[in-house]
MIRODO-242498 format. One record per residue: y, x, z of N, C-alpha, C, O in turn. Coordinates in steps of 0.001 Angstrom, whole numbers, padded with zeros to 6 digits, always signed. Example, Ala and Ser with C-alpha at 12.3 -4.5 7.8 and 13.67 -1.06 7.14 Angstrom:
-005690+013190+007800-004500+012300+007800-003300+013200+007800-003319+014236+008465 -002250+012850+007080-001060+013670+007140+000030+012900+007870+001138+013409+008039 
# end
This chain:
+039429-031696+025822+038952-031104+027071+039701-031713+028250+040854-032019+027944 +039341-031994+029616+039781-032096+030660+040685-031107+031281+040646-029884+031140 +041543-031843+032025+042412-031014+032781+041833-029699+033640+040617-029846+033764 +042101-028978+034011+041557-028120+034661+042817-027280+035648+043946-027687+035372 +042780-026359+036567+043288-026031+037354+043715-024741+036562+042975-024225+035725 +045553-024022+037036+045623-023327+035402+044891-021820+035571+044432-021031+034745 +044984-021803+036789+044379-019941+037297+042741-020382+036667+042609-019680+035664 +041951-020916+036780+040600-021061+035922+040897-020933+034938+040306-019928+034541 +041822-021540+033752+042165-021153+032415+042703-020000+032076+042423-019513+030981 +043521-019395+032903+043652-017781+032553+042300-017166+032905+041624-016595+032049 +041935-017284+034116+040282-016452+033962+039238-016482+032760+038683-015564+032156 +039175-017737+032642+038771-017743+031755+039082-017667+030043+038517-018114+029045 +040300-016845+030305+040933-016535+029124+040758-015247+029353+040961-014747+028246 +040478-014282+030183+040301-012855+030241+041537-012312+031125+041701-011092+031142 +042470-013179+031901+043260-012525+032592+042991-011933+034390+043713-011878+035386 +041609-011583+034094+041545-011225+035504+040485-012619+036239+039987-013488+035523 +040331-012579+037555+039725-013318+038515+041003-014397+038800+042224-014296+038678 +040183-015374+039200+041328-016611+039568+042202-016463+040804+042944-017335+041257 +041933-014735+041487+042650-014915+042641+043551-013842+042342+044434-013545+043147 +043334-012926+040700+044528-012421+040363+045094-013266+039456+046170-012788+039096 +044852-014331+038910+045595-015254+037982+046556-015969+038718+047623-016231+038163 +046285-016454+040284+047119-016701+040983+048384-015853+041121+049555-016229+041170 +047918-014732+041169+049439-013700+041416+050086-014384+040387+051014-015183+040509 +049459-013966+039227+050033-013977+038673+051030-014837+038014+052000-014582+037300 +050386-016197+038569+051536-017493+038351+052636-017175+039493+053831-017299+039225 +052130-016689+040995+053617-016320+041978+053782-015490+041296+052592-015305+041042 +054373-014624+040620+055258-013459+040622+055869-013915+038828+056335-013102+038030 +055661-015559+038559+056496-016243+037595+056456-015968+035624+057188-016266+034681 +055011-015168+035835+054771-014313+034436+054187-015312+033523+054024-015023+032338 +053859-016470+033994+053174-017425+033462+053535-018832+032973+053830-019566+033916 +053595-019389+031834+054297-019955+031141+053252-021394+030811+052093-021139+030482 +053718-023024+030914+052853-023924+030419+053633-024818+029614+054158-025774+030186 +053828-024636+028146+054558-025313+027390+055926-025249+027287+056728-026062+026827 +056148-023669+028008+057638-023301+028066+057995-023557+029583+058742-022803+030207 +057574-024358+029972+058007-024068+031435+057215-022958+032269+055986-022964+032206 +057951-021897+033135+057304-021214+034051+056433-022079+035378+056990-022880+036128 +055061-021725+035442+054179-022654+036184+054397-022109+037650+054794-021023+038072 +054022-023179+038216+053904-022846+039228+052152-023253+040156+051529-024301+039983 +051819-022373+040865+050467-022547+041887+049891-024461+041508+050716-024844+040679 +049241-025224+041691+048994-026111+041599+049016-027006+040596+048746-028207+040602 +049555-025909+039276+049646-026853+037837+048282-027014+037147+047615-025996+036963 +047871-028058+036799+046374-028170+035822+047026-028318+034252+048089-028872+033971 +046177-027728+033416+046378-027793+032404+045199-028279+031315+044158-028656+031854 +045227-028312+030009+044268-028683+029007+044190-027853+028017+044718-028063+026925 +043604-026958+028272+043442-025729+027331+043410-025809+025972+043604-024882+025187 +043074-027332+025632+042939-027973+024304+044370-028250+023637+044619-028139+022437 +045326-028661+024720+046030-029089+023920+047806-028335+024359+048774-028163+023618 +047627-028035+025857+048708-027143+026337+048851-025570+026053+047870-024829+025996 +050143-025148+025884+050211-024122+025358+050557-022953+026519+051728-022836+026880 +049633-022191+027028+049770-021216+028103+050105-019958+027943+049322-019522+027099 +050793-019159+028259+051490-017740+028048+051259-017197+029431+051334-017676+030563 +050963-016070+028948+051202-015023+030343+051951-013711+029368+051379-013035+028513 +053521-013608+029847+054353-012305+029831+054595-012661+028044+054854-011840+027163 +054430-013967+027924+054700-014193+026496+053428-014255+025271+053399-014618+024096 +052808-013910+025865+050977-013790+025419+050382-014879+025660+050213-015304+026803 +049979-015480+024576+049469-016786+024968+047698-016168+025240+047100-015126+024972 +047280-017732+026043+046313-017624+026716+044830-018425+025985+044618-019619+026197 +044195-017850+025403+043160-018452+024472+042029-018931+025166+041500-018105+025910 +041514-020076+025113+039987-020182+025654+039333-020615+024592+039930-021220+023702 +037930-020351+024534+037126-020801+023958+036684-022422+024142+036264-022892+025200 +036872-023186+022870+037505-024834+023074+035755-025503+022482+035415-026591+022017 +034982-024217+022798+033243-024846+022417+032866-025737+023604+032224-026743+023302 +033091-025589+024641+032091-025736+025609+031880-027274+026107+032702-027957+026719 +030966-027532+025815+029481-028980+025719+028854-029731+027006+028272-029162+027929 +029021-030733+026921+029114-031407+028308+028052-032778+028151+028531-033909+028064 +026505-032527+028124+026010-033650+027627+025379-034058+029237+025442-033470+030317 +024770-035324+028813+023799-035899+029537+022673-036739+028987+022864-037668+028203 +021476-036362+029440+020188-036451+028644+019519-037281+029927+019557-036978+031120 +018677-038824+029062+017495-039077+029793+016111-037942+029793+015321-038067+028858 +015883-037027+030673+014787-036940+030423+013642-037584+031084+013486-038017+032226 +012647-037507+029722+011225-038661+030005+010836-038007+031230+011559-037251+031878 +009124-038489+031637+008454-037808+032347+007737-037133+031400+007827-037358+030193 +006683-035915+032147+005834-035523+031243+006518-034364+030474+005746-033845+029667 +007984-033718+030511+009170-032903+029914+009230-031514+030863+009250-031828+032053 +009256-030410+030696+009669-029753+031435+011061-029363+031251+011561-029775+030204 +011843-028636+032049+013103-028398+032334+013161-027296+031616+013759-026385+032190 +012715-027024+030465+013612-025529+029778+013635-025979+028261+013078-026994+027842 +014474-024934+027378+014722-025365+026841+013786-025025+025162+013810-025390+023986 +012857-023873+026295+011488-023311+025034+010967-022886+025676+011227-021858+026302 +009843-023704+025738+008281-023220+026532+007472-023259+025328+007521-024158+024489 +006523-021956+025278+005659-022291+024466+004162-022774+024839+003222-023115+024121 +004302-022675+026202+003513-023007+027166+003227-024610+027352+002310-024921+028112 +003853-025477+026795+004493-026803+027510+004274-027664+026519+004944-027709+025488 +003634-028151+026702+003354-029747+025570+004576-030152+024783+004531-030328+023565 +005883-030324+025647+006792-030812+025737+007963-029992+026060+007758-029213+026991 +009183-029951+025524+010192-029232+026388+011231-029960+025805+011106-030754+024873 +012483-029597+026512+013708-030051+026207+014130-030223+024717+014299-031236+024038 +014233-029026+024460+014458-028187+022992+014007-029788+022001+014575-030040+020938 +013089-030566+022510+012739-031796+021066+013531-032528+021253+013686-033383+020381 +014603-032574+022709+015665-033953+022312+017485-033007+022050+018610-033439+022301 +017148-031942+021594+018473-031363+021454+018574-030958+020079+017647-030280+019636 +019715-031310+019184+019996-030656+017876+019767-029009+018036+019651-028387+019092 +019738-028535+016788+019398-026833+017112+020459-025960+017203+020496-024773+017526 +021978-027334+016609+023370-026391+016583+023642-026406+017857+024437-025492+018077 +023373-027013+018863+024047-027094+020135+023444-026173+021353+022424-026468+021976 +024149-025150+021558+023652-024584+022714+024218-024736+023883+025384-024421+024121 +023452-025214+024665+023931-025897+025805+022549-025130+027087+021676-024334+026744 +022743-025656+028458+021687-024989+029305+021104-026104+030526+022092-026207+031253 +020277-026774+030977+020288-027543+031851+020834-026906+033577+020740-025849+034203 +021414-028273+033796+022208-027961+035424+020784-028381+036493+020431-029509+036839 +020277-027299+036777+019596-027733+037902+017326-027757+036947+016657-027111+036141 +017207-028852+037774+015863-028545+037160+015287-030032+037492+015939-030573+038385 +014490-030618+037111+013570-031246+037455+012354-031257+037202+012116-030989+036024 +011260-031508+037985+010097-031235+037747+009450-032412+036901+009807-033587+036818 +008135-031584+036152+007866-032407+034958+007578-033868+034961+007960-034620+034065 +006860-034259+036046+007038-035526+035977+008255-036715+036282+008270-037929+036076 +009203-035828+036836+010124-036902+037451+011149-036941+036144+011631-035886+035730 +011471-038272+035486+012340-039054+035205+014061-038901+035343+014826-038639+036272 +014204-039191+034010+016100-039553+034969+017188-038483+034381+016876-037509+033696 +018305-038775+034705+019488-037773+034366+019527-036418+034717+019455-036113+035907 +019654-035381+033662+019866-034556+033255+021329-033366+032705+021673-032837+031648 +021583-033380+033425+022971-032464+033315+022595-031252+032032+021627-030495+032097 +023668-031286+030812+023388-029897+030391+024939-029212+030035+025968-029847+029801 +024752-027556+030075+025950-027835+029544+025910-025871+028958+024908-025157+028960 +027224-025496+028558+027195-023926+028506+028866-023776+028967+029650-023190+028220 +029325-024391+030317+030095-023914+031318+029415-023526+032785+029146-024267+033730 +029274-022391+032661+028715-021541+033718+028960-021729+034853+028302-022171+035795 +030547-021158+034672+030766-021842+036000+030815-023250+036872+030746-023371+038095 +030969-024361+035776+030606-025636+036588+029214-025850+036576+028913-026800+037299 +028342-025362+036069+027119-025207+036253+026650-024519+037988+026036-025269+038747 +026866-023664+038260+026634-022907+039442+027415-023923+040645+026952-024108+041770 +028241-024309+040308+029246-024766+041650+028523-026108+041955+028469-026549+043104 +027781-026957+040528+027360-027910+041435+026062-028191+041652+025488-029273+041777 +025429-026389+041701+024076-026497+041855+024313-025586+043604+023491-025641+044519 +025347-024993+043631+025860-024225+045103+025682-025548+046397+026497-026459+046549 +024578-025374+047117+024682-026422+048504+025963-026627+049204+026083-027555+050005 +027090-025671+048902+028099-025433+049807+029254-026475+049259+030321-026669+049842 +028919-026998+048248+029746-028109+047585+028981-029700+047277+029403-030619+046575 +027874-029624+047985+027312-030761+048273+027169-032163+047250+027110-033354+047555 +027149-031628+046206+027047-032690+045230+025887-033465+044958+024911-033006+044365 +025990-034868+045465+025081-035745+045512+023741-035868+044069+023982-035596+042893 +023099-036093+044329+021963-036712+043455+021252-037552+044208+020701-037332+045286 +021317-038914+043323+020501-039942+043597+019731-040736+042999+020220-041335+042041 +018380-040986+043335+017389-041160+043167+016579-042123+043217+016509-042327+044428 +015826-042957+042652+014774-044086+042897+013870-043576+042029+013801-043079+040905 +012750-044085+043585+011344-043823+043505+010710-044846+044092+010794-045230+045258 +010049-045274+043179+008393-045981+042992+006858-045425+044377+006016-044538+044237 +007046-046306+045462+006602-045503+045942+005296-046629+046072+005320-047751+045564 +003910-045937+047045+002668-046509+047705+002966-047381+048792+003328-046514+049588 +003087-048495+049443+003133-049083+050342+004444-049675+050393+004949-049597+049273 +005356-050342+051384+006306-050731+051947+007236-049664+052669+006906-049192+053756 +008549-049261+051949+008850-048569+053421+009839-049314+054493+010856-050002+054584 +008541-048518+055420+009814-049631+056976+010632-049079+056949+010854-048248+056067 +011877-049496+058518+012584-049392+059044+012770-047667+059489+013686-046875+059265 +011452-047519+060216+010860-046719+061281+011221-045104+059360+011959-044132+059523 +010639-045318+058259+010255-044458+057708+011724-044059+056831+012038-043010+056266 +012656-045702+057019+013984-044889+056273+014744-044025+057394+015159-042881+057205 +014842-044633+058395+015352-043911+059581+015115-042318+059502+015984-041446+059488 +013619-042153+059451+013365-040563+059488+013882-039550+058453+014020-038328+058518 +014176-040635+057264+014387-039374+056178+016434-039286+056325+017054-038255+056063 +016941-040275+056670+018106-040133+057295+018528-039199+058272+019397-038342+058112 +017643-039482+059629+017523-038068+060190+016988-036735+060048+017360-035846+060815 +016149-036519+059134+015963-035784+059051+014253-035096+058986+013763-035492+060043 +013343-034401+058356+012353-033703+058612+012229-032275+058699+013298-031713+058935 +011467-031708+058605+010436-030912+058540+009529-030358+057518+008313-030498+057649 +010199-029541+056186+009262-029437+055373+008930-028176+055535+009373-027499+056463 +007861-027599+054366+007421-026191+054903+008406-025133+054317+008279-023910+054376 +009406-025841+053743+010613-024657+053254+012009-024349+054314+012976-023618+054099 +011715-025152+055447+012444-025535+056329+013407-027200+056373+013142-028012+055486 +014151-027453+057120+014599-028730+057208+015031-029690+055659+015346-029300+054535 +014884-030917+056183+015486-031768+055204+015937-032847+055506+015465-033442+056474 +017168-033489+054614+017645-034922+055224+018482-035566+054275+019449-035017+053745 +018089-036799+054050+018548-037686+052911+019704-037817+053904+019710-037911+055132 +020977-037786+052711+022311-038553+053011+022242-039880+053219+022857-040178+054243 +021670-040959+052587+021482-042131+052444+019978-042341+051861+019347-041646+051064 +019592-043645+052592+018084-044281+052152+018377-045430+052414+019057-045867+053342 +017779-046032+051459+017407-048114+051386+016282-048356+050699+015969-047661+049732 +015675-049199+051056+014625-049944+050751+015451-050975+049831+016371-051776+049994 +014139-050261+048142+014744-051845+047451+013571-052567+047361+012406-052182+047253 +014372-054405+047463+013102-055099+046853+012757-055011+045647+013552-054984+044708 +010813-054925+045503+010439-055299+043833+009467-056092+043892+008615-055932+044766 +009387-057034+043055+007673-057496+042833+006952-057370+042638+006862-056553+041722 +005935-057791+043030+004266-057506+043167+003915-056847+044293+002767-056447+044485 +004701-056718+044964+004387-056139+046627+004628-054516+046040+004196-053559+046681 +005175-054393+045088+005468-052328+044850+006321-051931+045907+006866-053020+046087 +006820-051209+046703+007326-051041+047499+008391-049851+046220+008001-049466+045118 +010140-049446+047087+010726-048590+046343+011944-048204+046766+012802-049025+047090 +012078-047254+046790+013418-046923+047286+014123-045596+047004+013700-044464+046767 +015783-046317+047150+017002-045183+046514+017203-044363+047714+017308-044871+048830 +017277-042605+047411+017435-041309+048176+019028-041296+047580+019371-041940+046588 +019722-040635+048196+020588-039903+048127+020515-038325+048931+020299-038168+050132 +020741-037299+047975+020540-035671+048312+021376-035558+047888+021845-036221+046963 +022080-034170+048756+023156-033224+048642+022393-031686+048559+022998-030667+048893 +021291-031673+048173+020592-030594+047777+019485-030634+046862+018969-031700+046527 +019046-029351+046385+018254-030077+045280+017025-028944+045634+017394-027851+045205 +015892-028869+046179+015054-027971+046458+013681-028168+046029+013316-029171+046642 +012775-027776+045346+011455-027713+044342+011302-028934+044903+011654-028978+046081 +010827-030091+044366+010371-031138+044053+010305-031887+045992+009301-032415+046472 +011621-031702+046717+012040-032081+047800+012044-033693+048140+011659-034165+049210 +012545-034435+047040+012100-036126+047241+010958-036644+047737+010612-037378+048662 +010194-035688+046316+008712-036111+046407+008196-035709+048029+007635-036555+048726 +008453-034373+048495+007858-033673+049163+008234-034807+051100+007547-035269+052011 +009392-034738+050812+009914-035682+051859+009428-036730+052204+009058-036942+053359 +009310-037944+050819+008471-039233+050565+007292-039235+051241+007032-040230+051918 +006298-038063+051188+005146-038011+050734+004955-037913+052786+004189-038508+053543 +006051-036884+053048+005820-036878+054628+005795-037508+055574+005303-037429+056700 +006617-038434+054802+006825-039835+055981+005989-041007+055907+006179-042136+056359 +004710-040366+055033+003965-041937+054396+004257-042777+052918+003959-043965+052791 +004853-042010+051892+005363-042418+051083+004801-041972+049964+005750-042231+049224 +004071-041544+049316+003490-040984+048102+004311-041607+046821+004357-042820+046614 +004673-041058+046352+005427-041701+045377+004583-041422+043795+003885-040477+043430 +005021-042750+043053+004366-043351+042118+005298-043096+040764+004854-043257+039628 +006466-042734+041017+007568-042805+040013+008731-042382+040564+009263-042783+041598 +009209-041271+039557+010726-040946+040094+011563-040907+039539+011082-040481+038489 +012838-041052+039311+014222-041278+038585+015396-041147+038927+016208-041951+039385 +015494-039393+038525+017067-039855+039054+018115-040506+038434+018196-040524+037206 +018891-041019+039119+020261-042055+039036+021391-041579+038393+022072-041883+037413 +021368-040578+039421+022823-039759+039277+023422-038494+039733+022763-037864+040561 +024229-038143+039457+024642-036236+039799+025785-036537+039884+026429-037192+039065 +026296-035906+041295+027751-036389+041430+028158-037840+041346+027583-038803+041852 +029573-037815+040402+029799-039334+039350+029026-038937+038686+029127-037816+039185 +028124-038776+037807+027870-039240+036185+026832-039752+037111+026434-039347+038204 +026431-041000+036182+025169-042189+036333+024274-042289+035151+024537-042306+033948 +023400-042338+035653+022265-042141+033839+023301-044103+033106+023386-044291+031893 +023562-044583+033568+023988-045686+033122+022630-046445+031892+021542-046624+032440 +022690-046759+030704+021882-047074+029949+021341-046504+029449+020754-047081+028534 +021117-045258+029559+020694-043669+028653+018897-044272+028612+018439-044520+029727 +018014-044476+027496+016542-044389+027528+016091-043170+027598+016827-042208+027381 +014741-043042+027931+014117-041646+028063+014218-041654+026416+014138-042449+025479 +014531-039722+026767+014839-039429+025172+016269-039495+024652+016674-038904+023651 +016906-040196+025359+018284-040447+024424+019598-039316+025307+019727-039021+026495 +020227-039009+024328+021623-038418+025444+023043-038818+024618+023180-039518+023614 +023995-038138+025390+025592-038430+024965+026029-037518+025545+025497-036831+026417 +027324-037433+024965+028349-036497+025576+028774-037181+026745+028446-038351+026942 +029573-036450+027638+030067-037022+028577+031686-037250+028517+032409-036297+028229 +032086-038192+028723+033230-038343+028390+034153-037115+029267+033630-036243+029961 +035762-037300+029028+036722-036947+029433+036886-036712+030838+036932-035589+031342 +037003-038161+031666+037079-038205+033109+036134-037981+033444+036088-037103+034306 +035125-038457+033102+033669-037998+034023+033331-036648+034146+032725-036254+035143 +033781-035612+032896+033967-033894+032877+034481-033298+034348+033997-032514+035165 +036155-034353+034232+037164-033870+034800+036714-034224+035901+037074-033355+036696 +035668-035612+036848+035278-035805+037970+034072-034682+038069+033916-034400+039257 +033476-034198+037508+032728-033091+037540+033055-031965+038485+032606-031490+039528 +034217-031721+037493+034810-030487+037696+035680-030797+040003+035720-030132+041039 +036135-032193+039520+036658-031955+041571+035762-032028+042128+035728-031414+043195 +034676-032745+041743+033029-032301+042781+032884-030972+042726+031913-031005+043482 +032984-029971+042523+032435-028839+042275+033422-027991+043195+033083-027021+043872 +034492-028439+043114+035993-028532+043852+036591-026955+042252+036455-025733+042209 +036994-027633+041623+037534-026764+040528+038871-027101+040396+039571-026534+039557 
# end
C-alpha cells in the first residue's frame, strides 16, 4: 500500500474523524514503529506498525486500485440488466471494486475503479480539481477562433463551462481532432461543449485522470495501478 497521511489511517482504523485523530497525535497517544508521531507523519498501513495508547491500529489491507480501458458501447455500472454490455464482463467476480466517476456509453478511454471511498469522492469533488483529459475525433477542422472559446469558456444549459487546456491535433485524411483538458466532470460535458462550438464529435477517449494515463491499456484490458501512481492519486485528491 502507499504512504498515506497517519490521522487518515487511524480514521480509518475506527479511531474517530481525522480531526479527532489529529488530537490525538498532539496530545502524544500515538505511536509509529515505537516512535511517538508527530502531526505530518505518513505512514503504510501495510507495513508500519501504529499504536494509539498502546493499541495498535488495524486497517483493512483489501482495498483495490485498478484501471480499466473501457470500450465504447459499455455502460458505467457494474450490473445492468438493462444493458447489452456492462462493466461486470471485464472484471473477475472476486474483486469488488466501484467505478470513479462515470462515462457515458459511447465514450472510450480510462476508467478509474476502486473500493476506497474516500479517494473515490475527493477526486470526483470539483473543489479538488482533478484533471481529465481527453481526445476527441471530431467533424470538421477546429480553428483558432473555436479552441479559444472552449478555453474561455461557454454556456451550456447546465450552466457555465471551460476547458483548462485545448489543442488542435494533426490527423490524416483531413479528420480534424482534438485534446480537452477538464477539471470537472458533468453528464457528457466534452461532447456537449464540442458540439457548441461547431464540433460534433465522432469519437471520444479519455487519456487520463489526474496522473494515471490510460498508457497502453486496449479496450477491454485493465491493471492494477501501481504504488506511486496510488500514492499520486491520493495528493491530487489532497490526502
Amino acid at each position: 500500500m502507499p504512504e498515506e497521511r497517519l490521522q487518515r489511517t487511524l480514521a480509518r482504523a475506527g479511531f474517530g474523524s481525522r480531526r479527532s485523530s489529529e488530537d490525538l497525535i498532539r496530545e502524544g497517544r500515538v505511536s509509529v514503529n515505537g516512535r511517538v508521531a508527530v502531526l505530518g507523519d505518513r505512514v503504510d498501513p501495510s507495513r508500519d506498525v501504529v499504536e494509539v495508547d498502546g493499541r495498535r491500529a488495524s486497517v483493512d489491507p483489501g482495498l483495490r486500485y485498478l484501471a480499466l480501458h473501457k470500450p465504447a458501447g459499455v455502460t458505467t455500472t457494474l450490473r445492468d440488466r438493462h444493458a447489452e454490455t456492462d462493466l461486470g464482463a471485464y472484471l473477475p467476480t472476486d474483486v469488488r471494486v466501484f467505478p470513479v466517476g462515470r462515462l457515458d456509453r459511447e465514450t472510450e478511454g480510462l476508467l478509474l475503479l476502486t473500493n476506497d471511498g474516500e479517494l473515490a469522492n475527493r477526486l470526483l469533488h470539483p473543489r479538488h480539481g482533478v484533471e481529465k483529459e481527453y481526445l476527441a475525433e471530431v467533424e470538421g477542422t477546429p480553428t483558432t477562433q473555436q479552441i479559444a472559446r472552449l478555453r474561455r469558456g461557454l454556456e451550456l444549459d447546465d450552466g457555465p463551462a471551460r476547458a483548462v487546456a485545448a489543442r488542435s491535433i494533426a490527423r490524416s485524411g483531413g479528420k480534424g481532432a482534438i485534446r480537452v483538458v477538464m477539471a470537472e466532470g458533468r453528464k457528457r460535458e466534452v461532447r456537449r461543449m464540442l458540439a457548441a462550438v461547431g464540433l460534433p464529435v465522432r469519437r471520444l477517449i479519455r487519456l487520463r485522470v489526474g496522473p494515471v494515463g490510460l498508457g497502453r491499456l486496449r479496450p477491454g484490458e485493465r491493471r492494477d495501478l501501481t504504488t506511486s501512481e496510488v500514492r499520486d492519486l491520493y495528493r491530487a485528491a489532497g490526502l
